[in-house]
C-alpha positions as CSV (number, residue, x, y, z in Angstrom):
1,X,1.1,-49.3,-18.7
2,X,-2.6,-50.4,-19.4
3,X,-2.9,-51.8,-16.5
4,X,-2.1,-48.4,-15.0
5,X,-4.3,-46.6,-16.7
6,X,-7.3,-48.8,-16.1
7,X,-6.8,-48.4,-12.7
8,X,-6.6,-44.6,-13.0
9,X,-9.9,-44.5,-14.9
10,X,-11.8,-46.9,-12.3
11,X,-10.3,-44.3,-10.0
12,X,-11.7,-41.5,-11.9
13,X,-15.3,-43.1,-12.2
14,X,-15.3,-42.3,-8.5
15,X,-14.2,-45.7,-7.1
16,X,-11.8,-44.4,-4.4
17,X,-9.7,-48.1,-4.5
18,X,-9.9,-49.9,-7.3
19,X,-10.1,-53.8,-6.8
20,X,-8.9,-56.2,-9.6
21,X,-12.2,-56.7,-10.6
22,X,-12.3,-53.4,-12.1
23,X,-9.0,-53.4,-13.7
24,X,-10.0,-56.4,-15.6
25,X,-13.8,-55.0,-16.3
26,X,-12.3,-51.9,-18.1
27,X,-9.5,-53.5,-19.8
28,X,-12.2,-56.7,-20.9
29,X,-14.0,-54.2,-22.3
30,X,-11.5,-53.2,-25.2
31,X,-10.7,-56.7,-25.8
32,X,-7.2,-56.3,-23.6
33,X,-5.1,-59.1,-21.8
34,X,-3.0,-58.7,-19.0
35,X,-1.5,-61.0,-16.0
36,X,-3.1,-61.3,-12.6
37,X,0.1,-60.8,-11.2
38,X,0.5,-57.9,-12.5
39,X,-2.6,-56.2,-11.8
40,X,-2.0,-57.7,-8.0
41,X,1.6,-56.1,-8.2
42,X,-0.2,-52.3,-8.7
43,X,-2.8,-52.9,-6.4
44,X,0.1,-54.1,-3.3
45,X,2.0,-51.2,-4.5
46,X,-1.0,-48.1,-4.3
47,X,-2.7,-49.8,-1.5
48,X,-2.9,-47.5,1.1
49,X,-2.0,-44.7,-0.2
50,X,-3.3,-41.4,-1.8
51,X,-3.3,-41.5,-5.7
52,X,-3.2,-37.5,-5.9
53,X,0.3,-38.3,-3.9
54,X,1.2,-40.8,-5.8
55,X,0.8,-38.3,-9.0
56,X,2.5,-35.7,-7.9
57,X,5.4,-37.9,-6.9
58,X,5.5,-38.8,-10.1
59,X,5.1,-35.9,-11.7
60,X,8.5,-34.9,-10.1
61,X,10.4,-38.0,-11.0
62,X,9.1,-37.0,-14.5
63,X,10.6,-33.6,-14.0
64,X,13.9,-34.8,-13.7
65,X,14.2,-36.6,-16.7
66,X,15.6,-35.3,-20.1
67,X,12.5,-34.9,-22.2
68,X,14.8,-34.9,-25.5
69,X,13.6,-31.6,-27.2
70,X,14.2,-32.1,-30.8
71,X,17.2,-30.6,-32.6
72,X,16.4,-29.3,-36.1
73,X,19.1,-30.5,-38.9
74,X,20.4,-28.0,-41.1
75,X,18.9,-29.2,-44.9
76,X,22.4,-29.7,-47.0
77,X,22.9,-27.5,-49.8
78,X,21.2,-28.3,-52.9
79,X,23.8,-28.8,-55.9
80,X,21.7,-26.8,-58.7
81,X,21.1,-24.1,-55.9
82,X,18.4,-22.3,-55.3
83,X,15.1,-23.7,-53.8
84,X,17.3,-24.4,-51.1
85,X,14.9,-22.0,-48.5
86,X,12.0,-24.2,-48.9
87,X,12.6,-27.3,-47.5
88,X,14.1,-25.5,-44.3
89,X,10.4,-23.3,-44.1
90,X,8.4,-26.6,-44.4
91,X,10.5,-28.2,-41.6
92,X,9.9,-25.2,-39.6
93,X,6.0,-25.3,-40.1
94,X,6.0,-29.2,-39.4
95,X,8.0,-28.3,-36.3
96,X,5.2,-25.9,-35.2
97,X,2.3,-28.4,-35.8
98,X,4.2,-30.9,-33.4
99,X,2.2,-31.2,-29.6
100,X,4.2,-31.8,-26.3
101,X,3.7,-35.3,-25.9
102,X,3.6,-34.7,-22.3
103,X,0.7,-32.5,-22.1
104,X,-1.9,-35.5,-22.8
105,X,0.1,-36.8,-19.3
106,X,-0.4,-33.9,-17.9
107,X,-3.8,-33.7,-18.3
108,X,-4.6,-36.7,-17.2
109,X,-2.9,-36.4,-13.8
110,X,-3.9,-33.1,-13.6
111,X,-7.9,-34.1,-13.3
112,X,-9.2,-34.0,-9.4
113,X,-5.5,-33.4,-8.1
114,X,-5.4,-29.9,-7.1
């Protein structure tokens, strides 16, 4: 997955194919490690082709998975009753405050790929 996204951010700094060298520049420069093979792997496999295609291909494989929406539990029944009400409330606010985890995705393959 880093490797991915370093190639999509030497992509967005306006190089329009990304060699290896600039894979391994960007990910150097926060002190990650990866494989040449696998940065050769992603560079045989997008060579060639359109990364605004290769996005929105994604983006529909994505589609088509189950993004697991959470199910809220029902809080048990307190034995000294009463009070009861609150924790369910809380969970209901926390459940509010929660972000689609997919929108940070979605942003990113979003930029330049209209």
């Amino acid at each position: 997955m880093k490797v991915v996204a370093a190639y999509l951010l030497a992509a967005l700094s306006g190089k329009a194919s990304p060699t290896s060298a600039d894979v391994k520049a960007i990910l150097g420069s926060v002190g990650c490690e990866t494989e040449d093979s696998q940065i050769e792997l992603l560079l045989k496999e997008v060579s060639g082709k359109d990364l605004c295609e290769l996005i929105a291909a994604g983006r529909e494989k994505l589609a088509s998975v189950p993004s697991g929406g959470g199910v809220a539990m029902a809080a048990a029944p307190s034995a000294g009753g009463g009070g009861g009400a609150a924790p369910a409330a809380e969970a209901k606010k926390e459940e509010k405050k929660r972000k689609n985890p997919m929108m940070t995705w979605v942003s990113v393959f979003s930029i330049g790929c209209t």
